[in-house]
C-alpha positions in Angstrom: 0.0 0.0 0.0 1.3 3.5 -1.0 1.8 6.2 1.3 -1.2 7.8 -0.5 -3.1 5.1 -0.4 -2.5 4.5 3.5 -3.8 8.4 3.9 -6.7 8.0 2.3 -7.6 5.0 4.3 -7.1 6.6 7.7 -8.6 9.7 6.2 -12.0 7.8 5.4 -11.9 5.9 9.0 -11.6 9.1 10.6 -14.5 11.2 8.7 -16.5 9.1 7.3 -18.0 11.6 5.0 -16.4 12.8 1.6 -16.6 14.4 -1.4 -14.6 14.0 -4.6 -12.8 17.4 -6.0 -12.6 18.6 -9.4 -9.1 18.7 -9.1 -8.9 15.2 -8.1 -8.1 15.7 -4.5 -10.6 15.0 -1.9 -13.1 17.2 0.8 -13.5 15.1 4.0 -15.8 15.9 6.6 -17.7 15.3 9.9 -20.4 16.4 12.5 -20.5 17.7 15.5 -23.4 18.2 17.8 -23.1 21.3 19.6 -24.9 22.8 22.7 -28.7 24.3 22.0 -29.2 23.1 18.6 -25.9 24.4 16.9 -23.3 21.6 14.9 -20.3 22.3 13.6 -18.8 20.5 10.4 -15.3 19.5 10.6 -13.7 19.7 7.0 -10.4 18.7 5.6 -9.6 19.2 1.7 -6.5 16.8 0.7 -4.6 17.1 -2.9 -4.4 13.8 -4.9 -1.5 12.8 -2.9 -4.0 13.3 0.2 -2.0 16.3 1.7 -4.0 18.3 3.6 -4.5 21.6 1.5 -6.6 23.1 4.0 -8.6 22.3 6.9 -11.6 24.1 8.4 -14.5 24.5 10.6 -18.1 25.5 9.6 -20.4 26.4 12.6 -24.3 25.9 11.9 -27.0 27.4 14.1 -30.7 25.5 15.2 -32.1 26.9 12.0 -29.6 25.6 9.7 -27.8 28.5 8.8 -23.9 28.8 8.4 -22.9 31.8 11.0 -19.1 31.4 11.3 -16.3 29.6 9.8 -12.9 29.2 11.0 -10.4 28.3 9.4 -7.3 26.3 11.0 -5.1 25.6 8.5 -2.6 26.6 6.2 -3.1 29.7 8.5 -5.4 29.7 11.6 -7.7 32.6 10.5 -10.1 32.3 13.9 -13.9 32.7 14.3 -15.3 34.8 11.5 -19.0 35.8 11.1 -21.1 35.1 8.0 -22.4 37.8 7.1 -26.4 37.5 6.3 -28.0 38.2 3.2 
């Protein structure tokens, strides 16, 4: 098994969720049940060689609505607000 192919496993154990990517890399996710209502999604996007690319958190309140987003890698960006439209 390639180093690739070992990444991809322990990526799919792990999030159980994904998504294939135009580009041919992968966007891996997972839930998180939060206090009153809220979840969070955990979300890593890999490359084809499953390097993470970037890694991020989406936070979702009781209505469904994306309200902040934070971003922890390439560069840890903290809580941001969604702005609503």
């Amino acid at each position: 098994m390639s180093e690739a192919e070992l990444k991809r496993y322990e990526n799919e154990k792990k999030f159980g969720n994904w998504e294939e990517l135009v580009s041919g890399g992968r966007r891996y996710f997972y839930w998180v049940e939060g206090r009153y209502g809220w979840k969070a999604r955990y979300v890593k996007e890999v490359d084809t060689l499953e390097q993470t690319v970037k890694f991020y958190q989406e936070i979702i309140n009781e209505r469904g609505k994306l309200v902040e987003t934070h971003e922890k890698s390439p560069v840890d960006t903290r809580h941001k607000k969604v702005k609503e439209e």
